[in-house]
N, CA, C, O and CB atoms as a CASP TS submission, in Angstrom:
PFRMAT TS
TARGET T0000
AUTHOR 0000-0000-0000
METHOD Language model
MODEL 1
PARENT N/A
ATOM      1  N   UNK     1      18.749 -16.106  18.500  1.00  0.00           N
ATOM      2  CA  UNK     1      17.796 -15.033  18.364  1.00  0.00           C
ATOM      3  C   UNK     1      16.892 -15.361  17.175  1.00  0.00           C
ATOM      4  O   UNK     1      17.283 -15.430  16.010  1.00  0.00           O
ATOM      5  CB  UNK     1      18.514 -13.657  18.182  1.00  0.00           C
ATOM      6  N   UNK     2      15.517 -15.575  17.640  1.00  0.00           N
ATOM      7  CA  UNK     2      14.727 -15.678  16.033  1.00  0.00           C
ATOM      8  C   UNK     2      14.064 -14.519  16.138  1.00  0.00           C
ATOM      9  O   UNK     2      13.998 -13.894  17.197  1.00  0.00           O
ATOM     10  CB  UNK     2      13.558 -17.031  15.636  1.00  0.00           C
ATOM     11  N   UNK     3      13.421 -14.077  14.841  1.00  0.00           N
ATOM     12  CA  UNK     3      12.388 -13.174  14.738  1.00  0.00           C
ATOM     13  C   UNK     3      11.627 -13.836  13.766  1.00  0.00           C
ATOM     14  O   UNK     3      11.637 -15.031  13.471  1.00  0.00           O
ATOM     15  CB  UNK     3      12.764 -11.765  14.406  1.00  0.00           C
ATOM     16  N   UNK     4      10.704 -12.551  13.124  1.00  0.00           N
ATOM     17  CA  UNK     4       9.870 -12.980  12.156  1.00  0.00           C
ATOM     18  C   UNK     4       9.827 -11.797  11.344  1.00  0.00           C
ATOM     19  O   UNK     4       9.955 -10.677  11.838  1.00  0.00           O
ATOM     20  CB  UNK     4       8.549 -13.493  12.632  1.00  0.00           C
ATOM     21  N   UNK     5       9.678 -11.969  10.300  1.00  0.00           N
ATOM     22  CA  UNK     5       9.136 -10.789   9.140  1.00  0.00           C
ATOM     23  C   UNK     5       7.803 -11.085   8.340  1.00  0.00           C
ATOM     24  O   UNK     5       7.466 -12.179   7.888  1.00  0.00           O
ATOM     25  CB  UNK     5      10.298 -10.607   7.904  1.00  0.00           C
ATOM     26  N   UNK     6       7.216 -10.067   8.270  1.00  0.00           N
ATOM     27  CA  UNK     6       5.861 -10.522   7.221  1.00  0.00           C
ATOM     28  C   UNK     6       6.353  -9.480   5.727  1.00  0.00           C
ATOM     29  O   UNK     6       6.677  -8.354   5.349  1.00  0.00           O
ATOM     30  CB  UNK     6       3.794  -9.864   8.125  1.00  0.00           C
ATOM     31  N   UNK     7       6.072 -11.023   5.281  1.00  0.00           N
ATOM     32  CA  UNK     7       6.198 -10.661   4.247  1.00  0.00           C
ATOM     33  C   UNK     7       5.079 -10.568   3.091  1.00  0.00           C
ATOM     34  O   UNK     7       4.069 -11.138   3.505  1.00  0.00           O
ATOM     35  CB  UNK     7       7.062 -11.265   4.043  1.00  0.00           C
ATOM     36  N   UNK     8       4.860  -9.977   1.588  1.00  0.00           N
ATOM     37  CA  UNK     8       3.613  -9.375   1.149  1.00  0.00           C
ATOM     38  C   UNK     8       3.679 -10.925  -0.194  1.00  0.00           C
ATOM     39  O   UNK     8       2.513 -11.281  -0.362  1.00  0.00           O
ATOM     40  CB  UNK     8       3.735  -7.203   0.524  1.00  0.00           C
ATOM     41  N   UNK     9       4.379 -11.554  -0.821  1.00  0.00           N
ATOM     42  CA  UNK     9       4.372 -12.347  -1.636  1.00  0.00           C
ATOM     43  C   UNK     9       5.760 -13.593  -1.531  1.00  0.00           C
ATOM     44  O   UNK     9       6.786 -13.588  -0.851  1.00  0.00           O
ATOM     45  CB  UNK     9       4.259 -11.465  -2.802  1.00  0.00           C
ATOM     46  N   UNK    10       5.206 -14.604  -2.554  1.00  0.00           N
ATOM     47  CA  UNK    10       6.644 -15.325  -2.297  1.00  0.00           C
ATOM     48  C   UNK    10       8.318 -14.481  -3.265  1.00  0.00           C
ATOM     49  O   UNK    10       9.498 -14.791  -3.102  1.00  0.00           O
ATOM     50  CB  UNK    10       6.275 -17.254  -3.038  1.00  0.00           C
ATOM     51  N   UNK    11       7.813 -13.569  -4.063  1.00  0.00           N
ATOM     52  CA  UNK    11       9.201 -12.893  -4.315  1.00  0.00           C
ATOM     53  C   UNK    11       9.684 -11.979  -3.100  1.00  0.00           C
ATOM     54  O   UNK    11      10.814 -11.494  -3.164  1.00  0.00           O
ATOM     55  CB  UNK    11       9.116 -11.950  -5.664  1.00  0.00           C
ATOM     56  N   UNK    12       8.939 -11.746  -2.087  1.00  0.00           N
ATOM     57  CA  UNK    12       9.749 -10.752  -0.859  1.00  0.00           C
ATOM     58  C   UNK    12      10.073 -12.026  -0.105  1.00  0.00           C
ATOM     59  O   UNK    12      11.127 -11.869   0.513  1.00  0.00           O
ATOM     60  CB  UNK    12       8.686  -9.374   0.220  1.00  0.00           C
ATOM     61  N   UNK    13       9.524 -13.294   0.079  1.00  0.00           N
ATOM     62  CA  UNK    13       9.629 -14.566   0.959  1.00  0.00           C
ATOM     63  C   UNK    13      11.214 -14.244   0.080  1.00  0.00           C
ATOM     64  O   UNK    13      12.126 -13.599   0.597  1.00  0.00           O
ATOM     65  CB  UNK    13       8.346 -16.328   0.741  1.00  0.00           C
ATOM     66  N   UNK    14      11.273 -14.817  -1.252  1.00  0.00           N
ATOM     67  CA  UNK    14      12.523 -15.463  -1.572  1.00  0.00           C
ATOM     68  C   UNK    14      13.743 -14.532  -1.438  1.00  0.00           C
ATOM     69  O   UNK    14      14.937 -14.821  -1.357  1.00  0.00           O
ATOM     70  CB  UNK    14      12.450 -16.008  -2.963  1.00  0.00           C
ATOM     71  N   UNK    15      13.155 -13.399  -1.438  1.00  0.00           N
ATOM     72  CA  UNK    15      14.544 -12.491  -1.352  1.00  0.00           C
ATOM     73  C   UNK    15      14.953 -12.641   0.027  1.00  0.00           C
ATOM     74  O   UNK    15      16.117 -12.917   0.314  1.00  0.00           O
ATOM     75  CB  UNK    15      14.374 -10.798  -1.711  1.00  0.00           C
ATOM     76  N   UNK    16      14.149 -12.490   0.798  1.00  0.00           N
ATOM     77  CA  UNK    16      14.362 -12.286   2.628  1.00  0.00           C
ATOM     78  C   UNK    16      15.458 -13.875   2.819  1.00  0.00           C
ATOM     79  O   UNK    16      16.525 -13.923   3.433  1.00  0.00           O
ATOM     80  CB  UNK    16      12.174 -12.458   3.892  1.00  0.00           C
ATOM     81  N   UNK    17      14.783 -15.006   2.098  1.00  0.00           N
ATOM     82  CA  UNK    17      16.050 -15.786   2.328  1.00  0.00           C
ATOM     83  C   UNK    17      16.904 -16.212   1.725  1.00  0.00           C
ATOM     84  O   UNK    17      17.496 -17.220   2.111  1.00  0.00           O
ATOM     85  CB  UNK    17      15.978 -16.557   2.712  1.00  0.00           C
ATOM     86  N   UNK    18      17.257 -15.510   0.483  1.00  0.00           N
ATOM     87  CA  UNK    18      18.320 -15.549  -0.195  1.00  0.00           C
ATOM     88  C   UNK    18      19.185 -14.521   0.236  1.00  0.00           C
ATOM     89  O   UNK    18      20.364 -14.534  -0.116  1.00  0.00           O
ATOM     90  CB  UNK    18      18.061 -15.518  -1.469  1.00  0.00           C
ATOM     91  N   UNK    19      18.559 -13.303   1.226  1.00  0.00           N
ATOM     92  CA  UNK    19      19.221 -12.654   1.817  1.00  0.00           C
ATOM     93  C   UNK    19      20.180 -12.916   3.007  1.00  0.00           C
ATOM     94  O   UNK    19      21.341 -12.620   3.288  1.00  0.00           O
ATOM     95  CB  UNK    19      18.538 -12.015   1.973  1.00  0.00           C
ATOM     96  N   UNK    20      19.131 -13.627   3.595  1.00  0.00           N
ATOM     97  CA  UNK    20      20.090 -14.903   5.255  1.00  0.00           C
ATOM     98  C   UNK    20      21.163 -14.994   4.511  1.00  0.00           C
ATOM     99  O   UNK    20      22.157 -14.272   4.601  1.00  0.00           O
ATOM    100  CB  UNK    20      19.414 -17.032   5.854  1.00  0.00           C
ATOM    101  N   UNK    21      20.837 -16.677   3.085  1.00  0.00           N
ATOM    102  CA  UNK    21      22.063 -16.680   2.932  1.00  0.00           C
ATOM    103  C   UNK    21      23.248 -16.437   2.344  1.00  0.00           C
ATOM    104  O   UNK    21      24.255 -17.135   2.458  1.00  0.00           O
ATOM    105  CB  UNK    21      22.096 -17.127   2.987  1.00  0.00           C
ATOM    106  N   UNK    22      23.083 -15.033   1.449  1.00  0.00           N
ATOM    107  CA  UNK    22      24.429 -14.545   1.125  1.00  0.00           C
ATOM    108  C   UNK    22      25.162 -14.116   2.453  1.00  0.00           C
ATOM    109  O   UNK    22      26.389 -14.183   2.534  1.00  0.00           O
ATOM    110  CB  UNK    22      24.338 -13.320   0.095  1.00  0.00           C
ATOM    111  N   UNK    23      24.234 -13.597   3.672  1.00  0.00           N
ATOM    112  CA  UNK    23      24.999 -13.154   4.519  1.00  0.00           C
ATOM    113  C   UNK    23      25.744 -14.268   5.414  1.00  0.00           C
ATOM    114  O   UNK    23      26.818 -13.982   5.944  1.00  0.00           O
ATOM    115  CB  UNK    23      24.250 -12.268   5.205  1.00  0.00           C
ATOM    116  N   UNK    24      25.277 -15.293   5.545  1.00  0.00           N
ATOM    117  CA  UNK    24      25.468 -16.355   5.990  1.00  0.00           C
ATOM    118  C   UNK    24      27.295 -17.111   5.194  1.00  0.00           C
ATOM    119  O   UNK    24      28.176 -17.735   5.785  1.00  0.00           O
ATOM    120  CB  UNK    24      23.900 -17.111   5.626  1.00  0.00           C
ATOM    121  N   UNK    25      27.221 -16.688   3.758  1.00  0.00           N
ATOM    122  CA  UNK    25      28.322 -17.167   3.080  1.00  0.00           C
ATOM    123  C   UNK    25      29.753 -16.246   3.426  1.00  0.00           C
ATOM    124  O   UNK    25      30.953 -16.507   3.512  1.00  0.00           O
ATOM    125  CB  UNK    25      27.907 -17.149   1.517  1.00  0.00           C
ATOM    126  N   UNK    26      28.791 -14.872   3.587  1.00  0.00           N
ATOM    127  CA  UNK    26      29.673 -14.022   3.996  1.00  0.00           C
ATOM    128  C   UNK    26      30.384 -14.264   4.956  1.00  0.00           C
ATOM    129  O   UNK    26      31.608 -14.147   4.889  1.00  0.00           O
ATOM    130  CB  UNK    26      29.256 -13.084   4.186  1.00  0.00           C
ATOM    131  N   UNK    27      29.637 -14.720   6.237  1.00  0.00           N
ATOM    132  CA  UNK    27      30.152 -15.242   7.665  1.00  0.00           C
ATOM    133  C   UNK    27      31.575 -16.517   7.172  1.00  0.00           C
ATOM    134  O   UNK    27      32.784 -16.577   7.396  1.00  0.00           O
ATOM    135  CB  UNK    27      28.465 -16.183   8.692  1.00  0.00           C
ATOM    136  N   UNK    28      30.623 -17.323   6.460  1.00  0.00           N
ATOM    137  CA  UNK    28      31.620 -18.234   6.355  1.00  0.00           C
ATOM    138  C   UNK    28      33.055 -17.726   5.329  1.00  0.00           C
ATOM    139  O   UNK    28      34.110 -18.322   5.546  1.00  0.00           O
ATOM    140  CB  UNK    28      30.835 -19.533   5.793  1.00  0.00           C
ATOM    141  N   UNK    29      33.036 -16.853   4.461  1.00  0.00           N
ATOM    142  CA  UNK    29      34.203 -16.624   3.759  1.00  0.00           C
ATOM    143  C   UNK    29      35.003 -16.133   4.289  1.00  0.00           C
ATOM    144  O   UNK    29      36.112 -16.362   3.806  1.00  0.00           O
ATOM    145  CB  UNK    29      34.162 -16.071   2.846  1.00  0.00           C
ATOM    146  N   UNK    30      34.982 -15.367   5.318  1.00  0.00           N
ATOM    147  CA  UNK    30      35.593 -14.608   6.603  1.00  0.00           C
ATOM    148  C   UNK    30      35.997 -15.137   7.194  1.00  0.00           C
ATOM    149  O   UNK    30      37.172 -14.839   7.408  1.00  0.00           O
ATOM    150  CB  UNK    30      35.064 -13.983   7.380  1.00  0.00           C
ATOM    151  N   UNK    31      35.353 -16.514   8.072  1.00  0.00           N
ATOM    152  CA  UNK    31      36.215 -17.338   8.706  1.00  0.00           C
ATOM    153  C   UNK    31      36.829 -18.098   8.196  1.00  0.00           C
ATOM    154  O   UNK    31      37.761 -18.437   8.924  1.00  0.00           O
ATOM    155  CB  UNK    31      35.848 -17.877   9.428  1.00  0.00           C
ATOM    156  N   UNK    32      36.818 -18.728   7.019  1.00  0.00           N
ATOM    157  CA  UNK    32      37.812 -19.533   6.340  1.00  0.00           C
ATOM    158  C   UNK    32      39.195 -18.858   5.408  1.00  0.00           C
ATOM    159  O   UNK    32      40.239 -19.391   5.032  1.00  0.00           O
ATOM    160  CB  UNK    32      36.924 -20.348   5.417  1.00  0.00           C
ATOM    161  N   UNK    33      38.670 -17.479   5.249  1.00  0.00           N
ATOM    162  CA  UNK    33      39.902 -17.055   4.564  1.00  0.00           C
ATOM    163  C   UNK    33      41.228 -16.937   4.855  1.00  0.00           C
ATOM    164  O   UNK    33      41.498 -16.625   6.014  1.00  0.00           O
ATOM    165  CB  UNK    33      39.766 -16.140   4.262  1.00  0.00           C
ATOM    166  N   UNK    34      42.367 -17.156   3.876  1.00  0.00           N
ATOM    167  CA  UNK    34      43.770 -17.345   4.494  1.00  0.00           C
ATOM    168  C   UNK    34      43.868 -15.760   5.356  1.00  0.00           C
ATOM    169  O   UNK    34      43.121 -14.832   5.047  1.00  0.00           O
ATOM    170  CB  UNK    34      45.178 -17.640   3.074  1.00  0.00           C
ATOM    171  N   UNK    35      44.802 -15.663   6.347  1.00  0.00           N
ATOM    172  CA  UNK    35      44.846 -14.237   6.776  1.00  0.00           C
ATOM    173  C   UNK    35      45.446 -13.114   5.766  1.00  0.00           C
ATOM    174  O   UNK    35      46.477 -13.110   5.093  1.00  0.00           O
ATOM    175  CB  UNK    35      45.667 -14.210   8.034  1.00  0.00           C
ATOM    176  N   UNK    36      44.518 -12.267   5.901  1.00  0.00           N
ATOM    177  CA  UNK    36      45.041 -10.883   5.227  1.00  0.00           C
ATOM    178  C   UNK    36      44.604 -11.137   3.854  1.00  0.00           C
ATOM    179  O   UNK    36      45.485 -10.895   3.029  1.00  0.00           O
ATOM    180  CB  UNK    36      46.782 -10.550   5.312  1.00  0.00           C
ATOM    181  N   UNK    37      43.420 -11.583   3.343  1.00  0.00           N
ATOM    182  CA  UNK    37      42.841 -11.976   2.337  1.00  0.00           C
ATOM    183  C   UNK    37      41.544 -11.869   2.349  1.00  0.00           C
ATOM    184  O   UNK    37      40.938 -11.983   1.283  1.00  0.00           O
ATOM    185  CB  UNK    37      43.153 -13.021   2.091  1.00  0.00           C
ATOM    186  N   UNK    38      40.742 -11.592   3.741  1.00  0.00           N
ATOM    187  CA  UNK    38      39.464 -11.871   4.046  1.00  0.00           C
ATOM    188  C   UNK    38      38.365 -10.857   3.105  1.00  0.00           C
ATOM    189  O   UNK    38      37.419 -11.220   2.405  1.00  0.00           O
ATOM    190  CB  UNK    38      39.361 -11.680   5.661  1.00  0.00           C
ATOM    191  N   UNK    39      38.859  -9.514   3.367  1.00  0.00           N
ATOM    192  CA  UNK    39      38.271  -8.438   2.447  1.00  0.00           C
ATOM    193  C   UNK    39      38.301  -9.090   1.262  1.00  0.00           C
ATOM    194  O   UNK    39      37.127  -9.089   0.891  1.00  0.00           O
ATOM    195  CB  UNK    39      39.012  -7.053   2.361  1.00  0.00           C
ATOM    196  N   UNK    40      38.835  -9.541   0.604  1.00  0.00           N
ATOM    197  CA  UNK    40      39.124 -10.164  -1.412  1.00  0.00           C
ATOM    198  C   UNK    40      38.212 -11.156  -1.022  1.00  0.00           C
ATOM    199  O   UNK    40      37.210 -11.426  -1.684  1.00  0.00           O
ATOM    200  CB  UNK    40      41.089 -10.988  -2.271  1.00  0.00           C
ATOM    201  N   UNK    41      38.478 -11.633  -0.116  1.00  0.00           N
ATOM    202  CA  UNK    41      37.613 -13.230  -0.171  1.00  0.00           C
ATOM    203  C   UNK    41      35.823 -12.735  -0.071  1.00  0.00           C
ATOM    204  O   UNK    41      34.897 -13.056  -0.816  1.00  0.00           O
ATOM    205  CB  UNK    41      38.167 -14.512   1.658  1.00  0.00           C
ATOM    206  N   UNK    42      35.828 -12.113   0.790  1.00  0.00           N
ATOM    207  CA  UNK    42      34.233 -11.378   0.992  1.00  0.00           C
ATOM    208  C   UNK    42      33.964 -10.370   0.027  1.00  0.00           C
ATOM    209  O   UNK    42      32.792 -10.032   0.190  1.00  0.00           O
ATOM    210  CB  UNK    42      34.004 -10.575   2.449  1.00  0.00           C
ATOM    211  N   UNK    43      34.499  -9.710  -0.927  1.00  0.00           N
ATOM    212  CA  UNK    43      34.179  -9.233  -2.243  1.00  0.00           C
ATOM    213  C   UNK    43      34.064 -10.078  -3.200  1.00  0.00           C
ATOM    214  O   UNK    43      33.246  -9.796  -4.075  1.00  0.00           O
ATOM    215  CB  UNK    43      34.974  -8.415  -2.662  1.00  0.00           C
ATOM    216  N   UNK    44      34.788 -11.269  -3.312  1.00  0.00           N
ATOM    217  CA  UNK    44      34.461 -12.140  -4.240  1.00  0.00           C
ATOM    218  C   UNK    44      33.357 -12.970  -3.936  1.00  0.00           C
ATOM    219  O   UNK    44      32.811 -13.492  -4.908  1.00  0.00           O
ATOM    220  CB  UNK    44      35.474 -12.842  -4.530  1.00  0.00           C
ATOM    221  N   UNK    45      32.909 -13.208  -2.828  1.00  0.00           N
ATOM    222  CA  UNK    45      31.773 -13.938  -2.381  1.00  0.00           C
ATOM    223  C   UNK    45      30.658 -13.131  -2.404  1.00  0.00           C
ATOM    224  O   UNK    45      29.592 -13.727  -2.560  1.00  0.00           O
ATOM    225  CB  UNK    45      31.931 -14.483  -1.107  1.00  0.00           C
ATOM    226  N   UNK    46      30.609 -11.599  -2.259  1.00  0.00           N
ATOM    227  CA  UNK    46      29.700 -10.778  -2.576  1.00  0.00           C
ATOM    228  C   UNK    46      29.514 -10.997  -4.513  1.00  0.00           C
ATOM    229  O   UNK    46      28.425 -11.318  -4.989  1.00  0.00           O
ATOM    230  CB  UNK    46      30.252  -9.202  -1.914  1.00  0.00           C
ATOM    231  N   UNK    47      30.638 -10.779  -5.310  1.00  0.00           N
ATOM    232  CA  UNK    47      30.213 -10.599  -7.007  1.00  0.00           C
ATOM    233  C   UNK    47      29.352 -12.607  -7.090  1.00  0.00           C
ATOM    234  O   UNK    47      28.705 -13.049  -8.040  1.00  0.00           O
ATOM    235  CB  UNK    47      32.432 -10.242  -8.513  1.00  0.00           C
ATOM    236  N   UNK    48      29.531 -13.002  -6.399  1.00  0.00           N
ATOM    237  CA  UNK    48      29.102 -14.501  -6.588  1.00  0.00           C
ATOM    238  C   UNK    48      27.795 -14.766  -6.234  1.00  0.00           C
ATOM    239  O   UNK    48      26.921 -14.895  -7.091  1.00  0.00           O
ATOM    240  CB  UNK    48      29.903 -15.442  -5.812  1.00  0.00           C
ATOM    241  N   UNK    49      27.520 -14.885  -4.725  1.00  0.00           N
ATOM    242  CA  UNK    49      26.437 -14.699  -4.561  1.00  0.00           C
ATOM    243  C   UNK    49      25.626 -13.541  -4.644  1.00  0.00           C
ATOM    244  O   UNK    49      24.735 -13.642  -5.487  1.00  0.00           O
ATOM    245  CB  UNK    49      26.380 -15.088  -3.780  1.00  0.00           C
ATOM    246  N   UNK    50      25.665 -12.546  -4.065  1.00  0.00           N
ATOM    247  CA  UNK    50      25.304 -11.413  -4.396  1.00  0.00           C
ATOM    248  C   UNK    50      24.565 -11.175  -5.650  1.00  0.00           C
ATOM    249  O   UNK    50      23.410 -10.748  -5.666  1.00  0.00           O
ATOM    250  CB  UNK    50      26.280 -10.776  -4.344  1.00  0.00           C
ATOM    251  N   UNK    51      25.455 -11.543  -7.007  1.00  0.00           N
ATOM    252  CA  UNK    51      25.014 -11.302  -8.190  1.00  0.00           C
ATOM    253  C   UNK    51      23.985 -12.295  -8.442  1.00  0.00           C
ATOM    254  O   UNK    51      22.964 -12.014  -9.071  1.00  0.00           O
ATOM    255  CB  UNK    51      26.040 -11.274  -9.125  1.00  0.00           C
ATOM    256  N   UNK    52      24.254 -13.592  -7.909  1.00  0.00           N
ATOM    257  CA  UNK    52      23.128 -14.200  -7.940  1.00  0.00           C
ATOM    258  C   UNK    52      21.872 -14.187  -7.260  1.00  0.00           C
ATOM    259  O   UNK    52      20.999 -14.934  -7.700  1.00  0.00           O
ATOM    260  CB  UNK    52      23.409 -15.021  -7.871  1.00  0.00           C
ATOM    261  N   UNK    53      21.623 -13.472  -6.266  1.00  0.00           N
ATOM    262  CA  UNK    53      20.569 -13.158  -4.855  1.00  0.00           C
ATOM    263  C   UNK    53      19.598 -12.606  -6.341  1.00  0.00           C
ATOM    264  O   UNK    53      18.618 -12.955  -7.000  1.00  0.00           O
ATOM    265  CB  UNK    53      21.222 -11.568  -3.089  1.00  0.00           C
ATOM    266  N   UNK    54      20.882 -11.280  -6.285  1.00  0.00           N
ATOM    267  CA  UNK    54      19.706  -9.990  -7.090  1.00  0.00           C
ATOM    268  C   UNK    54      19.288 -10.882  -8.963  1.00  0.00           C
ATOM    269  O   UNK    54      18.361 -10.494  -9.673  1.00  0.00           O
ATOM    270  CB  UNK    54      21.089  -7.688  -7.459  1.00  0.00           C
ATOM    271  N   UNK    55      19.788 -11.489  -9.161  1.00  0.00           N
ATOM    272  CA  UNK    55      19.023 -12.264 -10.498  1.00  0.00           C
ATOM    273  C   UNK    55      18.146 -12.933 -10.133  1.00  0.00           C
ATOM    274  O   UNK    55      17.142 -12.575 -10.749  1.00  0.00           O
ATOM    275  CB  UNK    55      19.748 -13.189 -11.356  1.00  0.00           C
ATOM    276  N   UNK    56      17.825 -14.069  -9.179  1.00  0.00           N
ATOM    277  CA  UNK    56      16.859 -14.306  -8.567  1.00  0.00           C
ATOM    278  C   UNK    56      15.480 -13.613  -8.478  1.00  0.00           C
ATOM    279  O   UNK    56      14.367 -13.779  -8.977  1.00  0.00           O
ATOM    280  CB  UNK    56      17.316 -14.375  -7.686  1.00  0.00           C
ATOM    281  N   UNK    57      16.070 -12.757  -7.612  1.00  0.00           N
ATOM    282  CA  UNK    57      14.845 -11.453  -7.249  1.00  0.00           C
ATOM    283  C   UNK    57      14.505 -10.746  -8.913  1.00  0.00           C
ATOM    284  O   UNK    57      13.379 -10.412  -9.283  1.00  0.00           O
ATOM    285  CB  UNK    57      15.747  -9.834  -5.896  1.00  0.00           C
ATOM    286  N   UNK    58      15.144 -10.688  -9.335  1.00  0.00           N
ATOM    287  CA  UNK    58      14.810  -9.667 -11.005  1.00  0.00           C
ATOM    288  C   UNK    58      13.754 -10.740 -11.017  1.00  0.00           C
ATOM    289  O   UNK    58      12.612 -10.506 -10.623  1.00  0.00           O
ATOM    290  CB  UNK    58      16.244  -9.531 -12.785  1.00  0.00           C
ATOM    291  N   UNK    59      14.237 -12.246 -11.595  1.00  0.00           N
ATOM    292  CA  UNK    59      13.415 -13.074 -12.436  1.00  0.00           C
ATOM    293  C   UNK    59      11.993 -13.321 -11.875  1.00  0.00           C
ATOM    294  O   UNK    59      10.976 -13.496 -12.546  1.00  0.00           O
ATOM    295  CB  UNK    59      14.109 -14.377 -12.649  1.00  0.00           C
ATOM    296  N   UNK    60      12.124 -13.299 -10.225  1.00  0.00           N
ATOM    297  CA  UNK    60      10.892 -13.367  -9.688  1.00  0.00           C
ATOM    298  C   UNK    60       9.680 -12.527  -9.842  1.00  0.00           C
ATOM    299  O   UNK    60       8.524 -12.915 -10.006  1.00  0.00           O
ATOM    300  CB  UNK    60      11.103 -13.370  -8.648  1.00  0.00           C
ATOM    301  N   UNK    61      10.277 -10.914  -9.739  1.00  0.00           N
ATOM    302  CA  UNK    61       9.643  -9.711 -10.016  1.00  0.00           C
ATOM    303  C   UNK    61       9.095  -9.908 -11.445  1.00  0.00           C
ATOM    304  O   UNK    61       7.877  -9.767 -11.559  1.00  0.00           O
ATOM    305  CB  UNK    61      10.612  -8.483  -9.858  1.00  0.00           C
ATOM    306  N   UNK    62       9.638 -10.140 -12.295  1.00  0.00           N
ATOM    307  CA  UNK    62       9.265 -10.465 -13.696  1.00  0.00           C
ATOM    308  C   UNK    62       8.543 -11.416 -14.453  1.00  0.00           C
ATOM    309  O   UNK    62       8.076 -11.245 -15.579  1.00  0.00           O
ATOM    310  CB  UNK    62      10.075 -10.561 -14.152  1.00  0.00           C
ATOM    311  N   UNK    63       8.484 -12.470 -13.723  1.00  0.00           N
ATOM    312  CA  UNK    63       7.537 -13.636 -13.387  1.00  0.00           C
ATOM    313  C   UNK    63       6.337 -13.455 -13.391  1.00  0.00           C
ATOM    314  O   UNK    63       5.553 -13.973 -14.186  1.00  0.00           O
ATOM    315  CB  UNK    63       7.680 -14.159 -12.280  1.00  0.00           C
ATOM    316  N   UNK    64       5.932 -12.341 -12.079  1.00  0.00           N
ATOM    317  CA  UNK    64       4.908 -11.852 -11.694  1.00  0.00           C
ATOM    318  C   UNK    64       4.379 -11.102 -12.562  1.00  0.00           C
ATOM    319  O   UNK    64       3.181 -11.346 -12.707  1.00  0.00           O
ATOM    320  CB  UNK    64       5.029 -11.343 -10.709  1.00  0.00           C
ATOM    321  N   UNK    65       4.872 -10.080 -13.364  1.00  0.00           N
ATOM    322  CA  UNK    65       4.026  -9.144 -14.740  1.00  0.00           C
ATOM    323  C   UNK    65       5.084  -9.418 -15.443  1.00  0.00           C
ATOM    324  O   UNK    65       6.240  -8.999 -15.505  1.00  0.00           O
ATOM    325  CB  UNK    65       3.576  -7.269 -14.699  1.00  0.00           C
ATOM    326  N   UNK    66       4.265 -10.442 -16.114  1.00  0.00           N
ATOM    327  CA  UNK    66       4.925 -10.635 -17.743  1.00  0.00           C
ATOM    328  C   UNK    66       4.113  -9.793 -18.756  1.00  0.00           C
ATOM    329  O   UNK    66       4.581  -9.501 -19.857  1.00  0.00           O
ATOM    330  CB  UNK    66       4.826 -12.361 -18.352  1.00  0.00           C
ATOM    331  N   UNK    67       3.102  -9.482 -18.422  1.00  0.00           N
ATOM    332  CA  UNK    67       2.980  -8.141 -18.925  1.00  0.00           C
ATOM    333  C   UNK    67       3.526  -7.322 -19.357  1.00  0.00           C
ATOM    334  O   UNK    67       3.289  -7.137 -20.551  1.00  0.00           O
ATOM    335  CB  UNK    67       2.714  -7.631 -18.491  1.00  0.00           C
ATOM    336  N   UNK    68       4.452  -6.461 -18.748  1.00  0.00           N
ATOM    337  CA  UNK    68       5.274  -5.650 -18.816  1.00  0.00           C
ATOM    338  C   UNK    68       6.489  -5.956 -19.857  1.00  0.00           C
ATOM    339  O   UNK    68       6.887  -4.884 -20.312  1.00  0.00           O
ATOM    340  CB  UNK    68       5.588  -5.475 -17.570  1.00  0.00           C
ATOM    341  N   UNK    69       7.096  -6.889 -20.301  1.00  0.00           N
ATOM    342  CA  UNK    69       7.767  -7.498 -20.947  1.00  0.00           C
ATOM    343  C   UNK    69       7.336  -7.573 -22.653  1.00  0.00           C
ATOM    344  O   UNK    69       8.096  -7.801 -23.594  1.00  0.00           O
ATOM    345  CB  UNK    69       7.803  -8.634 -20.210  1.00  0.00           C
ATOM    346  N   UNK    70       5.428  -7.221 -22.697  1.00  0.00           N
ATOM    347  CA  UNK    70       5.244  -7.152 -23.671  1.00  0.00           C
ATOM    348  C   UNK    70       4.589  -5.514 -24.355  1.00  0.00           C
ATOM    349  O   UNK    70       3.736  -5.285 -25.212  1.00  0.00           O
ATOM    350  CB  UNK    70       4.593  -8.297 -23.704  1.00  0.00           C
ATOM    351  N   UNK    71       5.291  -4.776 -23.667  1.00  0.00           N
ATOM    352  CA  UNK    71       4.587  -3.227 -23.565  1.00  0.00           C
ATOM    353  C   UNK    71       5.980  -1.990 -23.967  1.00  0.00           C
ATOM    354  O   UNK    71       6.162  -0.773 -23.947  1.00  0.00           O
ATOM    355  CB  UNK    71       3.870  -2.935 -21.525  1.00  0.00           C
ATOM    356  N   UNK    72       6.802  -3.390 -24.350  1.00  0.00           N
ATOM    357  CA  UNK    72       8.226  -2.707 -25.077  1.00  0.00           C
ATOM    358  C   UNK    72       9.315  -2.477 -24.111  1.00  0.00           C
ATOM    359  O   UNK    72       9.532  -3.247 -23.176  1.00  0.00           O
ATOM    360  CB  UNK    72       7.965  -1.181 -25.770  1.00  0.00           C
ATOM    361  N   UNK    73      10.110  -1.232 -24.384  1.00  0.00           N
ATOM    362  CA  UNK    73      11.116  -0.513 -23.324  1.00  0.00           C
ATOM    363  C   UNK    73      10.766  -0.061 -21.894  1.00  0.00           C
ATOM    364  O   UNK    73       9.646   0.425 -21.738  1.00  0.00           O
ATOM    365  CB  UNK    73      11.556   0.706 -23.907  1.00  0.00           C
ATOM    366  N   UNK    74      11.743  -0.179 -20.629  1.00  0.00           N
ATOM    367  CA  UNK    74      11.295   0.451 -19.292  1.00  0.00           C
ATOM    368  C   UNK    74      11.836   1.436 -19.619  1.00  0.00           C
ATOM    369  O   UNK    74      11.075   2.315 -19.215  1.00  0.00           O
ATOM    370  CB  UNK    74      11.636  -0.060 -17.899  1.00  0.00           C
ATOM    371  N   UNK    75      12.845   2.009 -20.199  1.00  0.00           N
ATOM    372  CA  UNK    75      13.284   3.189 -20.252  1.00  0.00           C
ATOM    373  C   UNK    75      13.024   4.398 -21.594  1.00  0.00           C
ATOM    374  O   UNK    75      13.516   5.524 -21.515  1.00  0.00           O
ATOM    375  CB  UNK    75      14.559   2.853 -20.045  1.00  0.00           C
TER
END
């Protein structure tokens, strides 16, 4: 099955496929996990990649207005 997405810049490009492949790792941690382990194994593959998808995406967003970085606190 292919599709397509349009996307508005290359930080929505990079998320859309850093998105494939955490889900993609997911697939694979599932099938390789010993039995009755798969849930631990796919939570730990979520804090791994996962945490890395969304740092990605931060740094990209931030990339883009570095501006903002010099205008003090977001909160």
């Amino acid at each position: 099955m292919a599709r397509s997405i349009e996307v508005q810049d290359e930080s929505e490009e990079l998320a859309a496929l850093q998105a494939i492949e955490t889900v993609r790792a997911l697939r694979r941690a599932m099938m390789d996990a010993t039995p009755g382990k798969g849930l631990a194994t796919m939570e730990s593959t979520v804090r791994d990649k996962g945490m890395d998808h969304l740092r990605r995406m931060f740094d990209s967003v931030v990339r883009e207005h570095p501006e903002a970085q010099k205008k003090g606190s977001a909160l």
